[in-house]
N, C-alpha and C positions, 0 to 999 in steps of 0.2 A: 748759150754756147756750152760743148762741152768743156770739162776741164779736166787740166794734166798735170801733174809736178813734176818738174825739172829733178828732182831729188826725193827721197824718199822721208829727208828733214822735214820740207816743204809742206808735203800731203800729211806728219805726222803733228807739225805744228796747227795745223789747218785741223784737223780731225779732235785734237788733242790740246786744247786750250792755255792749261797749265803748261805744258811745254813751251807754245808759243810766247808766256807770258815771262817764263824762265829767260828768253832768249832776250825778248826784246819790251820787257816792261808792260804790263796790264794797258795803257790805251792803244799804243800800237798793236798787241797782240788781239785784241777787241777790231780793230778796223780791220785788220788786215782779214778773220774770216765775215765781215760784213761787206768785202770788197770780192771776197772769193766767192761768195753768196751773190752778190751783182752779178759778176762775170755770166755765172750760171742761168741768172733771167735775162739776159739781155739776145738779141740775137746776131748784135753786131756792134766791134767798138764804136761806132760813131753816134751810138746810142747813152755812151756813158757821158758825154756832154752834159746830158739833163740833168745830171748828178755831179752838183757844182762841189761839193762838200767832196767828194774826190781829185778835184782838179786833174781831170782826164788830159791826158798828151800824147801823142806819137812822137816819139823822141827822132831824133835828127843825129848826122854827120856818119860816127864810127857806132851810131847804136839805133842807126835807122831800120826798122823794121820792128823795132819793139815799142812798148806802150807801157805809160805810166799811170795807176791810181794814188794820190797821196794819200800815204798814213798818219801825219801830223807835220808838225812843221820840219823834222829830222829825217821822216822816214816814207819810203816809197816802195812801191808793190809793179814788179817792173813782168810784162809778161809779151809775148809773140802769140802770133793767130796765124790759122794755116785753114786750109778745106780740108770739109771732115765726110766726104759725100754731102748728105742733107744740113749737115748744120758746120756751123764753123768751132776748129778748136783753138780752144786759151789753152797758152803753156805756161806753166806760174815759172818763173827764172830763177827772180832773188826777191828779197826784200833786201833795201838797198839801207844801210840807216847810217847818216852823215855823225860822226862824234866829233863834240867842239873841244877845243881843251882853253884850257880859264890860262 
């Protein structure tokens, strides 16, 4: 697929490691461009199935039409897919990351 950033955060987190890790902590910033890196070999989300270490989803209700890769147990890599002519595009959204409080 190709791929897109909703924001210019997104693609610079993606591009740019240490930022992403500033944001959201060294494993998540780690998954999240090994998940941006799927996106790009795969040629369609129903392919990300095989890649259980993700726990791929089509999300449901008021956020149908978007798709989930997990980034650990707090945090999710939420993106939309559209026709791109020959290939289909990923839009990266958000990274979504749940905080607990003690």
């Amino acid at each position: 697929m190709i791929i897109k950033f909703r924001t210019n955060t997104l693609r610079r987190r993606y591009e740019r490691h240490r930022d992403a890790q500033k944001a959201w902590g060294a494993p998540i910033a780690r998954k999240y461009v090994q998940a941006v890196d799927l996106l790009k070999e795969v040629d369609h989300p129903s392919h990300l199935a095989a890649f259980r270490q993700f726990a791929y989803e089509p999300l449901r209700d008021d956020r149908k039409g978007e798709h989930s890769l997990q980034l650990g147990r707090r945090a999710r890599l939420i993106f939309t897919v559209s026709e791109g002519g020959a290939a289909l595009i990923a839009r990266i959204e958000e990274v979504s990351v749940r905080h607990y409080e003690h």
